[in-house]
C-alpha positions, 0 to 999 in steps of 0.5 A: 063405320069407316071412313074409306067410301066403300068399304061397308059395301066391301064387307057386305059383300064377304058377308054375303059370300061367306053366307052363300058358301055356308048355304053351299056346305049346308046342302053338300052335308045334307046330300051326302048325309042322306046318302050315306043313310040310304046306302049304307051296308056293304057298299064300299066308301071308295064307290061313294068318293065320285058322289062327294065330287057331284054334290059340290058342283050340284051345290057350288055350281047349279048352273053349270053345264056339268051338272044339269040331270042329263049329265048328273045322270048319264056320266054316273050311271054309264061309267059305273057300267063301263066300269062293270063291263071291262071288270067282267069282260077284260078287267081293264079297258080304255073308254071314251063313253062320256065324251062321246054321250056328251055326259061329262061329268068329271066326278063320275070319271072315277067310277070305272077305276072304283068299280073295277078296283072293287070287283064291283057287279051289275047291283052296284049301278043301283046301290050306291051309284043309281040311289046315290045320284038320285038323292044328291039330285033331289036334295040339290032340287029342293035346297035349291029354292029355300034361300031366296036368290039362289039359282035353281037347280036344274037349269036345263035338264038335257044340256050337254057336257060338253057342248061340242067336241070342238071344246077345251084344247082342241081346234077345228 
């Protein structure tokens, strides 16, 4: 013990969050373990770089707006398809998609540059972006009722990201 009052209560604390961030790696390894054994094959790494982003603020951040399934959901899977649209259609395109769904997502914002720089088709909206969201998803779902006090995922299945167009830097 020491004599600083406190100070016990300090290092429970810096336990305890050093535990829960263990608790989040645990279930980040999990989700994009299973992933990667499910979408293995000719599927390129670079196309899974987005999925890594979404299992840290599925397991690091449940709550979070940005990470509720409509969001999860719809800023993959739209982005990947706007990326195969002007891939197809341009080869190059600007797109405010995710804004406007009210989707944001910001690891998914990378799919439409992946998708494009790979020559990427209409199969990869199933394999790896559809099976690999779906996993991450269901793996956050039940990792989050294992350890008690953890926060359960989802928290709101069609909460909007961001709530309002009137967010972030903008006035009104």
């Amino acid at each position: 013990m020491t004599d600083k009052p406190g100070e016990p209560r300090k290092l429970h604390h810096i336990a305890k969050d050093i535990g829960r961030l263990i608790w989040c790696a645990v279930g980040v390894a999990t989700g994009i373990g299973l992933v990667l054994w499910f979408v293995r094959g000719p599927s390129s790494p670079f196309l899974l770089a987005s999925l890594d982003g979404s299992s840290v603020f599925l397991f690091g951040l449940p709550r979070a707006a940005a990470t509720q399934p409509r969001v999860l959901f719809g800023g993959h899977l739209g982005s990947a398809l706007i990326g195969i649209f002007c891939f197809h259609s341009f080869g190059d395109a600007l797109w405010v998609y995710m804004l406007a769904t009210k989707t944001v997502h910001p690891p998914a914002g990378a799919n439409p540059l992946i998708i494009i720089h790979e020559h990427a088709g209409f199969l990869s909206l199933w394999k790896p972006v559809g099976l690999g969201i779906v996993i991450l998803a269901l793996v956050a779902v039940v990792w989050s009722r294992f350890l008690p006090g953890t926060n359960h995922y989802p928290t709101n299945w069609f909460a909007k990201s961001p709530p309002s167009i009137l967010w972030g830097g903008w006035s009104k």
